[in-house]
Every structure is written in structure tokens, then in C-alpha cells.
C-alpha positions in Angstrom: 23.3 28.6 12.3 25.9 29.1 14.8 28.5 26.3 15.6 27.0 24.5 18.8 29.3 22.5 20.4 28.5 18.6 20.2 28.6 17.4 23.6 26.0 14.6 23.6 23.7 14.3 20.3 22.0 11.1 22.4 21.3 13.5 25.0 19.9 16.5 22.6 17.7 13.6 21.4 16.6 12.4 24.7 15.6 15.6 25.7 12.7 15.9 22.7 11.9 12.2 23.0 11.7 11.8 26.6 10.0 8.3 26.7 13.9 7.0 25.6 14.7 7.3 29.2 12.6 4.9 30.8 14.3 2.2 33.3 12.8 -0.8 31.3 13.4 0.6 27.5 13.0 -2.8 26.0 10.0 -5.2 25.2 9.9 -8.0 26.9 9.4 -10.1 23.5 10.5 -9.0 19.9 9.8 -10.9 17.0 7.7 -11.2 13.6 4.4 -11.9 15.8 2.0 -8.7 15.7 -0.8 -7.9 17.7 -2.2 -4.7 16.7 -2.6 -2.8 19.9 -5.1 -5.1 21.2 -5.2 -9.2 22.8 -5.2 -11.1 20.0 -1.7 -12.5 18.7 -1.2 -13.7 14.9 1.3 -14.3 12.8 1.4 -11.7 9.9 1.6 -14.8 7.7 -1.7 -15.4 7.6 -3.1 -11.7 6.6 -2.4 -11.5 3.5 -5.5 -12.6 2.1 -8.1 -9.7 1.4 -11.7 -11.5 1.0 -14.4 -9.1 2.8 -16.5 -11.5 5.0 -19.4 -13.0 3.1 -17.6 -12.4 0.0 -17.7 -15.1 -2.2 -14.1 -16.1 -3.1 -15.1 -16.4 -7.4 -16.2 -13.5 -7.3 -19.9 -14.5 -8.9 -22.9 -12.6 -9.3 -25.0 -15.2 -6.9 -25.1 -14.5 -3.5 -27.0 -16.4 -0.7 -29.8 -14.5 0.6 -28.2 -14.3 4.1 -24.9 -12.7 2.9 -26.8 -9.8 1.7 -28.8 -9.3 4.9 -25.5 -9.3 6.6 -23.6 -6.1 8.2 -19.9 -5.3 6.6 -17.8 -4.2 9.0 -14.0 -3.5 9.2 -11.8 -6.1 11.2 -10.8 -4.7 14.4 -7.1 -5.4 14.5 -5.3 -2.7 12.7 -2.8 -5.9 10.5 -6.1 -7.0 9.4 -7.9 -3.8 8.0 -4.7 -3.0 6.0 -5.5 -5.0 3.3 -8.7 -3.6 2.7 -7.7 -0.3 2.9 -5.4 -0.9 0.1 -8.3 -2.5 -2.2 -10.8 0.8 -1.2 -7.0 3.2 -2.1 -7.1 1.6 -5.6 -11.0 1.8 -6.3 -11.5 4.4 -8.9 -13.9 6.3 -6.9 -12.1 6.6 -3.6 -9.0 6.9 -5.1 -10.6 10.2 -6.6 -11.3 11.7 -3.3 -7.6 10.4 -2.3 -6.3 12.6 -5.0 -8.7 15.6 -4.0 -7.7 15.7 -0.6 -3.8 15.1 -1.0 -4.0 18.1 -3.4 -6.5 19.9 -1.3 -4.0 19.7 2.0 -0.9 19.6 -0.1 -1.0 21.9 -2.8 2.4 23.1 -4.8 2.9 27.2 -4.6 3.0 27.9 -8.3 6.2 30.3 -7.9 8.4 28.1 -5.4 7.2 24.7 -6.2 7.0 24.0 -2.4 4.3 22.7 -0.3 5.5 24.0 2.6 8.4 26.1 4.2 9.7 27.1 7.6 9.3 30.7 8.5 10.9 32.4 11.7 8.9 33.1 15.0 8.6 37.0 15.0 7.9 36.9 18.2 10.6 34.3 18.9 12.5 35.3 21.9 16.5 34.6 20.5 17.6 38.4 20.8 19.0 38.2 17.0 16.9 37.5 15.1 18.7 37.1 11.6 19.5 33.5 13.9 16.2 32.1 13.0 16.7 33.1 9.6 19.5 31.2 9.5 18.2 28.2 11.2 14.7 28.3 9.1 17.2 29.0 5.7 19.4 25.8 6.5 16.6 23.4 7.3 14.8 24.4 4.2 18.3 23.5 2.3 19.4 20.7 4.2 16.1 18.7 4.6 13.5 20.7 3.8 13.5 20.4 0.0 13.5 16.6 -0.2 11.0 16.4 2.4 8.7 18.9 0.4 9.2 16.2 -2.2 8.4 13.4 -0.8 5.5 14.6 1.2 2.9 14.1 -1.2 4.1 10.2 -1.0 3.9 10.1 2.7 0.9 11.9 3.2 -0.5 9.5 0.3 0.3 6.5 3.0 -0.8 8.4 6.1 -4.4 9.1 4.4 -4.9 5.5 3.5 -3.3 3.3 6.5 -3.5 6.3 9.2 0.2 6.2 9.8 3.4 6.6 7.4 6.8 5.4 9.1 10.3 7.2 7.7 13.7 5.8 8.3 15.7 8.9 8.8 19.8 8.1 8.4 21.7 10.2 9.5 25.6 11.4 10.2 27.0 12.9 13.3 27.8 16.9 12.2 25.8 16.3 9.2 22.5 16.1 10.2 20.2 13.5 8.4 21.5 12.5 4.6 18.5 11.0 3.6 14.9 9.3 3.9 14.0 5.7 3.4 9.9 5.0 3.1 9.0 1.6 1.1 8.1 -1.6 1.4 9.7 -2.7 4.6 8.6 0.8 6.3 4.8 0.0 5.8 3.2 -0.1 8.6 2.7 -4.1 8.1 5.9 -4.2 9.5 6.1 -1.9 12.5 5.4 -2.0 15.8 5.5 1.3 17.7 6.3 0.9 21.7 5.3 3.6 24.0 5.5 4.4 28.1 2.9 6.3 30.2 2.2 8.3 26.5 5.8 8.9 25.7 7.0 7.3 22.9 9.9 4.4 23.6 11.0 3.2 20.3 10.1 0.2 17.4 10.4 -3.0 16.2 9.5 -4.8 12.9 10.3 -7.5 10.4 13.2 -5.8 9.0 14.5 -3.5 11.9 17.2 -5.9 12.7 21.0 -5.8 14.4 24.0 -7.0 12.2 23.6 -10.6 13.5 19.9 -10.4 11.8 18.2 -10.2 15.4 15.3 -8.6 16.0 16.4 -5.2 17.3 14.9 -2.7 19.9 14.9 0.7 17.2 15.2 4.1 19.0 12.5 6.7 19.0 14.7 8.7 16.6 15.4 6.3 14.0 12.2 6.0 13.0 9.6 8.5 12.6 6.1 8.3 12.2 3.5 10.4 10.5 -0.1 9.5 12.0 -3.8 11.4 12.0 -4.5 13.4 14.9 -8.0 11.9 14.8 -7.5 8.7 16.5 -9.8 7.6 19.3 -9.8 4.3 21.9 -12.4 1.8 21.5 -14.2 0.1 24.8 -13.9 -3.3 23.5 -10.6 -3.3 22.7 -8.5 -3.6 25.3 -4.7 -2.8 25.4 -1.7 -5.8 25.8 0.0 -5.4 28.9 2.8 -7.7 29.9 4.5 -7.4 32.7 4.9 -8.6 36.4 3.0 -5.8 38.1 -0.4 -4.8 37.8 -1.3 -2.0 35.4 -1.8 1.1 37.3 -2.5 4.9 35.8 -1.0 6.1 40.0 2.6 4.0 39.1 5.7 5.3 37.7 5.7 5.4 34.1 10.2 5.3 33.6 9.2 1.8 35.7 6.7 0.2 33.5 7.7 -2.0 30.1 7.0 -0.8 27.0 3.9 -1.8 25.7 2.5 -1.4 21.9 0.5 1.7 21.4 -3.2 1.4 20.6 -2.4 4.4 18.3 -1.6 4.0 14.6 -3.7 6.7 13.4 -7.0 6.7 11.3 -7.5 6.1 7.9 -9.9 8.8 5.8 -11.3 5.4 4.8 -12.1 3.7 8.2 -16.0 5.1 8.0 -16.5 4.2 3.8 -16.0 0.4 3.7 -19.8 -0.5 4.3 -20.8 2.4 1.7 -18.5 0.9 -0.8 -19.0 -2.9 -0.6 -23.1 -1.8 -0.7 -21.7 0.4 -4.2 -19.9 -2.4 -5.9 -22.6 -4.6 -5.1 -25.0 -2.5 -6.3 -22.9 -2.2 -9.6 -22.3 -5.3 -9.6 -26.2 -6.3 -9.8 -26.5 -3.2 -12.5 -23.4 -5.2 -14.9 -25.4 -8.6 -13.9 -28.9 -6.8 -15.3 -26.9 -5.9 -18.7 -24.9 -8.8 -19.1 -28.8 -10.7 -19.0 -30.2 -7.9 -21.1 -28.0 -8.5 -23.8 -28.5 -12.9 -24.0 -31.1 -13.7 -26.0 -32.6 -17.2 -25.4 -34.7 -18.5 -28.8 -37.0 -22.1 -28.2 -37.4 -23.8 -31.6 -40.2 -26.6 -31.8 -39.7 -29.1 -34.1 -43.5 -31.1 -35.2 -42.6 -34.4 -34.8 -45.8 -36.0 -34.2 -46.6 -37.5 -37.3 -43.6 -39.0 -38.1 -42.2 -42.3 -37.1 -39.5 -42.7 -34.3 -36.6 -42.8 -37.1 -37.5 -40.2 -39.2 -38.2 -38.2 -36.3 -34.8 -38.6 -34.6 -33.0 -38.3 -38.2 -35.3 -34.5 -39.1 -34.2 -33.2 -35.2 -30.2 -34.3 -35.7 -30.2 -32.8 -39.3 -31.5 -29.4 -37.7 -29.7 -29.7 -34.6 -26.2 -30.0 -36.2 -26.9 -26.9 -38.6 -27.7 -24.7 -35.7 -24.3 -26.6 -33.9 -22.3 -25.8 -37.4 -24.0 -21.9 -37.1 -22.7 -21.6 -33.5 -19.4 -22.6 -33.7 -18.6 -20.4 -36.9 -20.2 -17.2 -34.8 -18.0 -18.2 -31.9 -15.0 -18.4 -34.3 -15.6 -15.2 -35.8 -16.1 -13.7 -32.3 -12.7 -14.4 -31.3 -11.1 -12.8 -33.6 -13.2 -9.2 -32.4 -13.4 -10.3 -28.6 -17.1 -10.4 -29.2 -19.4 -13.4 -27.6 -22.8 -14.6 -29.3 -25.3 -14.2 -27.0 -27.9 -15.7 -28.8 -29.0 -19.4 -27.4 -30.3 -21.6 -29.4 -32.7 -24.7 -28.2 -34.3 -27.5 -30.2 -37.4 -29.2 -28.5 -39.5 -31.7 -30.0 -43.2 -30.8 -30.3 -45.9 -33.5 -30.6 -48.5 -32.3 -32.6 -50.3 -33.0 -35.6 -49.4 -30.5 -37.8 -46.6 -32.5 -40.3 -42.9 -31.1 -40.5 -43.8 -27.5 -38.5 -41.2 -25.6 -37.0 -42.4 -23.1 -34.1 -40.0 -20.1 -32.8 -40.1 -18.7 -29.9 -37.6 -15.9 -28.7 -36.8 -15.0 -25.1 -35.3 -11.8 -23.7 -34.8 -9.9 -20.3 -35.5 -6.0 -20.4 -32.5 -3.9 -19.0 -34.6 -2.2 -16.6 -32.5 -0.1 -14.7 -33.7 3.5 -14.8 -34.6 2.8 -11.2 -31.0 2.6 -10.1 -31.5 5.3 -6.5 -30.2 2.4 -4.6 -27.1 2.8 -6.9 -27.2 7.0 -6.0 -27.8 6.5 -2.3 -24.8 4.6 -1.9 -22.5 6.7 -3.8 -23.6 9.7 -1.9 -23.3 7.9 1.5 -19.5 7.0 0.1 -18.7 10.1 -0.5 -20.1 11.4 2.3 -17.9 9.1 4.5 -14.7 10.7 2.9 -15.9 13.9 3.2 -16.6 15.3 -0.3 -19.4 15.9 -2.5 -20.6 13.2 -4.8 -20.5 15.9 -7.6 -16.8 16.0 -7.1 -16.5 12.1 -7.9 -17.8 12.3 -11.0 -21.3 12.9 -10.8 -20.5 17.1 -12.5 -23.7 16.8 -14.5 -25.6 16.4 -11.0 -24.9 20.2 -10.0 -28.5 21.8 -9.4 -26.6 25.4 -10.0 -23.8 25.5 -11.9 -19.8 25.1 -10.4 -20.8 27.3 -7.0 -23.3 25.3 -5.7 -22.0 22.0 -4.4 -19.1 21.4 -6.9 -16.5 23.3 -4.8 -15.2 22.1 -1.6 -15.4 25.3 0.0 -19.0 24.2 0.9 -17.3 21.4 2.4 -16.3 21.7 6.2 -15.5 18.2 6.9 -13.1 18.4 3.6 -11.5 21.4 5.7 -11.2 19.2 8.8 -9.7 16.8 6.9 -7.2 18.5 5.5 -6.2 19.5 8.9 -5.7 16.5 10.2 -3.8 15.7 6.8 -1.5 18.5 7.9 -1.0 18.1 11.5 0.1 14.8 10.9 2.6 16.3 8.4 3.5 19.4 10.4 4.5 17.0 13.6 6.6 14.7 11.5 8.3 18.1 9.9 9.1 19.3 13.8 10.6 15.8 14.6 12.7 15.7 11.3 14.2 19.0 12.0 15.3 17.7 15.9 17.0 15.2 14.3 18.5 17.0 11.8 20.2 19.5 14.5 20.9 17.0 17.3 22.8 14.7 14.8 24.4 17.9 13.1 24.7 20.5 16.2 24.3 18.4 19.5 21.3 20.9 20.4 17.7 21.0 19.5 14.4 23.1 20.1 12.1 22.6 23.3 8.7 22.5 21.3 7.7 26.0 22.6 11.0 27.4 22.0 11.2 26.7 18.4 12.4 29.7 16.1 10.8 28.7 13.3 7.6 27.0 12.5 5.5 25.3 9.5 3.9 27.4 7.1 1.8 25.5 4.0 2.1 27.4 0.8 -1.4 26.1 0.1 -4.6 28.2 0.9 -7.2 25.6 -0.5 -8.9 25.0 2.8 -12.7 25.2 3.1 -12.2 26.7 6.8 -9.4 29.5 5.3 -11.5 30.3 2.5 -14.3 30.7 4.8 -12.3 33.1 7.0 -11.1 34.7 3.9 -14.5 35.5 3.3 -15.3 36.6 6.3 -12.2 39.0 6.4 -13.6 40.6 3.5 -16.5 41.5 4.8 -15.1 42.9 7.5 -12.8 45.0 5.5 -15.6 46.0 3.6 -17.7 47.3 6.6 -14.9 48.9 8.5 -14.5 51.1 5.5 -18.0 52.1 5.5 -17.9 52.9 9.3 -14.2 54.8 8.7 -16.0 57.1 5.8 -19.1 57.5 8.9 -16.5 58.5 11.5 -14.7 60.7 8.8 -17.9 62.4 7.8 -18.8 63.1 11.4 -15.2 64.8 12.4 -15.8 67.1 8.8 -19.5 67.9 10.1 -19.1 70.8 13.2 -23.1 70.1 13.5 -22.2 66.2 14.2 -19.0 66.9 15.7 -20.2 68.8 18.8 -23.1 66.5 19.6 -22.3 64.4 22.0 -25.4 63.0 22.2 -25.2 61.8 18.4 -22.1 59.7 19.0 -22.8 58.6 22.2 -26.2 56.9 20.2 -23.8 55.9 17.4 -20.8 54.6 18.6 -22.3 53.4 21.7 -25.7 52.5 21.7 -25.6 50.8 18.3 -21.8 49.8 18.0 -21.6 49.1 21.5 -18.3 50.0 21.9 -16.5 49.6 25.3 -16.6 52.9 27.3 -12.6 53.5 27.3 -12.8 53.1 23.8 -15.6 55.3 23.4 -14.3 57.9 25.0 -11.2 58.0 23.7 -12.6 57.9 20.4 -14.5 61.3 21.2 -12.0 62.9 22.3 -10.2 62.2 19.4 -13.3 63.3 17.3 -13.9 66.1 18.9 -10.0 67.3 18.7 -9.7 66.3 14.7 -12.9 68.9 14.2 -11.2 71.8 16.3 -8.2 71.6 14.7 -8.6 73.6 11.4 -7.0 72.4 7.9 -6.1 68.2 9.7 -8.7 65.6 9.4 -8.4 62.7 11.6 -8.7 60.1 8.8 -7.5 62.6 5.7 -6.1 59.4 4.2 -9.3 58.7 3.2 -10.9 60.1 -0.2 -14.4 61.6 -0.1 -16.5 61.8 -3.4 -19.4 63.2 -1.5 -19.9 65.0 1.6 -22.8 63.1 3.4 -25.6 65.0 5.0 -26.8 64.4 8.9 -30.0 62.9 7.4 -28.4 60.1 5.1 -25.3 59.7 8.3 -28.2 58.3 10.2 -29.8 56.4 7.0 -26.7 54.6 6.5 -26.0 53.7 10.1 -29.8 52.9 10.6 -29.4 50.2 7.7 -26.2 47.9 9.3 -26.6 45.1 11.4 -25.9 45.9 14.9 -23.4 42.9 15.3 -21.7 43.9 12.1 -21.1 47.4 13.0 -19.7 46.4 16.5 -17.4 43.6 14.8 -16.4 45.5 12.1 -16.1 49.1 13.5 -13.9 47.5 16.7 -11.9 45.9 14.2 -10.9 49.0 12.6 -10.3 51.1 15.5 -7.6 48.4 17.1 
């Protein structure tokens, strides 16, 4: 990287974050006091309990019948959704499909151990171009190592809360030294400010000055890493404060900051009303075993011959035995972490039969072969993530074998997914490296200037494997069609028949005319000249006649032809 001179690193910053400059760059109010985005101001204080509504706070198997008639939703305000979103992050099932997709977006090369690496613009328009190579070669060094590290971790964040924050610190004609994201970056704690679209800077719990004042952060000194999928919701209406009216025709540089609406999406936001309906679905299966297994026994005791006193004295003598037999079980069980779940129960019986005992034993069948409410719900959770239920756990529910279903290729929303994953990742990437060379060189990039750009080591992507496929066959075909063409210049019968590849190569590959009739000339050229063969880097096993040309030609599917054949000739 040549030596720029530093004239202004604030100004090199500026110039990628232009939303720095506006008139009014600071809030009119900083503090501890959040409000999502939207109207309603609360105190962070009170979010950090994480009770679903309706959900009973012991966490017992009885519910009131309205509760379970009741819709789940997802709180509105972004402070209060977090906590859920960490509960549905630690649930085994979800935090399967976490792991599939960070992998799946993510994925270590096997040689380089990197995730991803910068690569320089071919058709970049810096006259050297060993520059970029130098550029793309010290960003990897300087930055781009830990952050290929690291990444995983953020992405991890980004996938569960929508957005990941990083505190970037840097040194002037250094470049950035290092990367804080932890507790007090979470996104808890942040508040993201933005003008007319342009982002302004942050505030938080712990972005404070040395006197321990609430600070105004710059958009540099914090970085975020957010889902490209976020959308604006009718109801939910912006906080604007200020003195003038809000107006899309005014002057952005002269408005206040306000908080943006935009902290990204979570791959969760659509799978909490699949997974409370799952774990209390499960819960009802472990509430159907746990009854399965108690055993309730009725003993009668004939009394009715018997005089009040020897009655009472015959029920007490085989009452306490059955109390002594209890609480010997129940110390035994204690020492296994077993529990008796047989129940015993003395009733007196008046009868005439003298000194009977009667024994009657109670039990509740298990019952739960029936369990598609159990299967619907899992399949609509994994559904809302984007992923097969087979992939969750559910292997010995393939139909045919590991192609069909178990892979995510057959997954498109996987693929989109993981590109929102990585878009997220690739902008945060971009703004790392504009720090890195405003702090270190006083110049950065224009976005559509840059000389290098993000390249994922990883190919497990539904939509790449799909074009991969795709590419083959078109390989595939275009060799066929090269061998047809190569067999018609060899054939002097085929060759001078213009009528032949005017039918073939324009009737049924419907190739453009200036194509076409360049490619006859060419043709017609390749079979005058004696001893050269326009395609004599292809090998022949067989010479093909004019009958089985047209067989062959006759059995492709018009669209293919022109695809592939078009494909091969540019």
C-alpha cells in the first residue's frame, strides 16, 4: 500500500459516513432510557424478565382453558423481544438450525482456514494493478485474520438479535488494533441514530465520556452488523423530536437525529408461535408419561361387623404398615434419584363380610402414538427457520435416503438465508476496512471504487449449488453441440448445405443472424481448408453419419440447445 499522506483521517471518514455531517449531529436527549425505534419509552430496568404472555410463572403443567386458546405473539419493541430471542437461541432445536446455518453461510476453507478473504477487482480501474494486491494482501494481515476469527461469533449475534455491534479501536497510522464485542456491545445497550437514511452515530449504557456522561459515539466507533431483511411495520410509528414538523421535502443535514427503526431481523422473528405450540405440546407428552407411570391402588378395609374401637384400632394397624412401607421406599429412592409412584389409599368399607380387604389398582395408559399435533409443530418450526425438519433430528423421517430432503440444497429459503447472513457480514467487512485505512492512511475507498472486494471461501449455498448444477449441464450440452458443429465442418456433404445449417443452427438453435452467419462462414472456411479443422482440439471416436447428425439434434430440447450452444460459441 503506498504511503498516503494523512491530511484529515476525520475527513477520509466523513466522506464514507456522510450522515457525520449533519448541522444538528446530536440527540436532543441521551441517557439509559430506550425506546426501540418506536413511541413507547421504558426504562431497560424493567425488561429483564422473560415470561411469554399467558405463561404461567411455575412453570406447571395446568393451564386455564383461555391461555391455550390465546395467540403468541412477539412484543413489538425490539428491548422487549430480546429476551425471548435468547431463550428460543438456547433451545436445543433452534439452536440446531443456528448451528446449520452459521456453518452453512460461514464455512472454514479446509486449506486456509479462512472464511473469507479480499480479492482484487480485475477490472478495477487503478492503472497498477499489483496496488490492489497490496491493498487486498495488507487488509487480510492487518484485520482481516482476526476478523475471519471472530466472525463466526458476530454472525452468531446477528442471526439471533438481527444486529451485532463492534467497537473498533483504533490508532492514527496504525489502522484499527483491535475489536471489542461483549456484554456492553449487545444490542441491549445501543441506540443507533440516523438522518434522512444516513447513519449519525450511537449512544448506550456504557458509551460514556471520561466524566462518565452519556456520550454522542461517532458513526465510526462503532460498527454494526445487521440483516438486509428488515421491513417497516404500519403500526409502528417512528419517534420524532424536534421543533419542526417531520417532512420527507426538508433538508435532511437540518433535521435531529432520530433512532432508526432498523436493527435488523432475527432468523427467529417468524418461529416463536411454532415453538411455544412445540414445548407445549411436549410439555403435555412429559405430563401424559409422568401420569402413566403413577399408579394409584384403593384398599377397602370390611369394617362393618366390627365395633367402632376395634374398627378404628384394625384401620390404624394397617394404615401405619403401609406408612412404615412408604417411607422406607422413599428412603431407598433417594439414594438412586428414583420416586415411588405407587399411591396407596385406605378406605373403610361397610359390609358384612368380617375382616375383608378389597384391592383395587388404578392406572392411566400412556397413549401417545397419536402425537401429529407434536409433528406439525416441529415441521412448522422448522419451517420458520428455514430448514428441513429431517435436518433437526428427525434423519429416520427421510422417505429416500440422504438426497431427498436431508440436504439443504433442496432448501432455497436456507440459501436466502445465508445471504442475508452474508451481506450483513460483507457490509460490516467494507466498513472495517474504511476505518482501518482512514485511521492508518488518511484515505479510503468510494464504495464503487474499491479495489478489492469480499470473496467467501465457502460454496455451501443451496442457490450456488443450484447454479453449479446448472453449469454442468450446460457444459455438458455445449460439448455435445461442439462435436455436432465439428462433425458438420469434417462432412463436405453437410458442410456445403446451407440449407442444413440454416435449419440447425437457426431454426432450432435460434441463433441471432450475425452470429449465424458468422458461424457459416467460419464453417464453410474450416471445410475448404484441407488438413485444419475448426475445432481439431476436439477428439473424435467416431465419425457421425448425416442420418444420426440429425437424430441427435432432433432429440435436444430446443431451449437447451439455444442456451447451451450460444454459450459455447461466446
Amino acid at each position: 500500500m503506498p504511503k498516503f499522506p494523512i491530511d484529515n483521517i476525520r475527513k477520509a471518514l466523513e466522506a464514507v459516513l456522510p450522515g457525520s455531517r449533519s448541522n444538528k449531529g446530536t440527540p436532543l436527549a441521551l441517557g439509559p432510557t430506550g425506546s426501540g425505534g418506536y413511541g413507547a419509552i421504558y426504562s431497560r430496568s424493567g425488561l429483564l424478565g422473560n415470561d411469554a404472555p399467558g405463561k404461567d410463572l411455575n412453570d406447571s403443567m395446568v393451564s386455564a382453558g383461555r391461555e391455550i386458546l390465546d395467540e403468541v405473539t412477539l412484543p413489538e419493541t425490539r428491548l422487549e423481544r430480546y429476551p425471548f430471542l435468547e431463550e428460543m437461541a438456547s433451545y436445543p432445536t433452534l439452536a440446531a438450525a443456528l448451528n446449520i446455518h452459521i456453518s452453512y453461510a460461514f464455512a472454514i476453507n479446509k486449506k486456509t482456514n479462512l472464511t473469507f478473504k479480499l480479492k482484487p477487482v480485475k477490472n478495477s480501474e487503478d492503472k497498477d494493478y499489483q496496488v490492489a494486491k497490496t491493498v487486498c494482501s495488507e487488509l487480510m494481515n492487518d484485520i482481516g485474520l482476526t476478523i475471519n476469527q471472530e466472525l463466526p461469533g458476530w454472525a452468531t449475534l446477528m442471526a439471533i438479535f438481527g444486529v451485532c455491534y463492534i467497537r473498533p479501536y483504533t490508532t492514527p497510522k496504525k489502522g484499527i488494533t483491535g475489536f471489542e464485542c461483549n456484554f456492553y456491545t449487545l444490542p441491549y445497550f445501543v441506540k443507533e441514530y440516523e438522518v434522512g437514511g444516513q447513519l449519525v452515530g450511537f449512544t448506550g449504557d456504557y458509551l460514556k465520556d471520561e466524566k462518565g456522561a452519556f456520550a454522542f459515539a461517532k458513526p465510526w466507533e462503532m460498527v454494526p452488523m445487521r440483516t438486509p431483511n428488515w421491513r417497516p411495520k404500519r403500526n409502528l410509528m417512528p419517534m420524532y423530536t424536534g421543533t419542526e414538523q417531520f417532512s420527507l421535502l426538508s433538508d435532511p443535514t437540518t433535521r435531529t437525529p432520530v433512532e432508526t427503526q432498523n436493527y435488523g431481523t432475527s432468523i427467529f422473528e417468524q418461529a416463536f408461535e411454532p415453538y411455544t405450540n412445540l414445548r407445549n405440546a411436549l410439555r403435555s407428552v412429559k405430563a401424559t408419561r409422568y401420569n402413566a407411570s403413577k399408579i394409584d391402588r384403593l384398599i377397602g378395609l370390611q369394617t362393618s361387623s366390627l365395633d367402632p374401637a376395634r374398627a378404628a384400632e384394625y384401620q390404624r394397624t394397617i394404615s401405619q404398615q403401609l406408612k412404615r412401607s412408604a417411607e422406607m421406599m422413599e428412603r431407598r429412592a433417594r439414594g438412586h434419584n428414583t420416586a415411588p409412584t405407587v399411591t396407596n389409599t385406605v378406605l373403610p368399607i361397610m359390609a358384612d363380610s368380617k375382616g375383608m380387604m378389597q384391592i383395587d389398582t388404578q392406572t392411566i395408559p400412556v397413549d401417545i402414538t397419536a402425537i401429529e399435533d407434536v409433528m406439525f409443530h416441529i415441521k412448522q418450526l422448522a419451517a420458520s427457520v428455514g430448514l428441513d425438519y429431517t435436518m433437526l433430528g428427525f434423519a429416520d423421517q427421510m422417505s429416500g435416503g440422504l438426497g431427498e430432503g436431508g440436504f439443504l440444497r433442496t432448501s432455497i429459503a436456507a440459501g436466502m438465508i445465508s445471504g442475508w447472513l452474508r451481506g450483513g457480514a460483507t457490509e460490516m467487512i467494507y466498513r472495517m476496512c474504511d476505518i482501518h485505512l482512514a485511521t492508518k492512511y488518511g484515505k479510503v475507498y468510494p464504495a464503487g471504487q474499491r479495489p478489492y472486494e469480499v470473496e467467501f471461501t465457502s460454496t455451501a449455498s443451496s442457490i450456488e449449488l443450484e447454479e453449479n448444477a446448472a453449469m454442468d449441464s450446460r457444459v455438458n450440452y455445449a460439448s455435445v453441440f461442439v462435436t455436432i458443429i465439428d462433425a458438420i465442418s469434417n462432412n463436405a456433404g453437410l458442410a456445403g448445405s446451407e440449407t442444413f445449417k440454416q435449419l440447425v443452427m437457426g431454426d432450432i438453435l435460434k441463433i441471432p443472424d450475425e452470429r449465424l452467419n458468422a458461424l457459416v462462414k467460419e464453417i464453410k472456411s474450416a471445410a475448404s481448408n484441407q488438413g485444419n479443422n475448426m475445432m481439431e482440439g476436439v477428439e473424435h471416436n467416431e465419425q457421425l453419419t448425416d442420418s444420426e447428425l440429425v437424430a441427435l439434434i432432433a432429440s435436444m430440447s430446443p431451449e437447451d440447445v439455444k442456451s447451451s450452444f450460444t454459450k459455447a460459441l461466446s
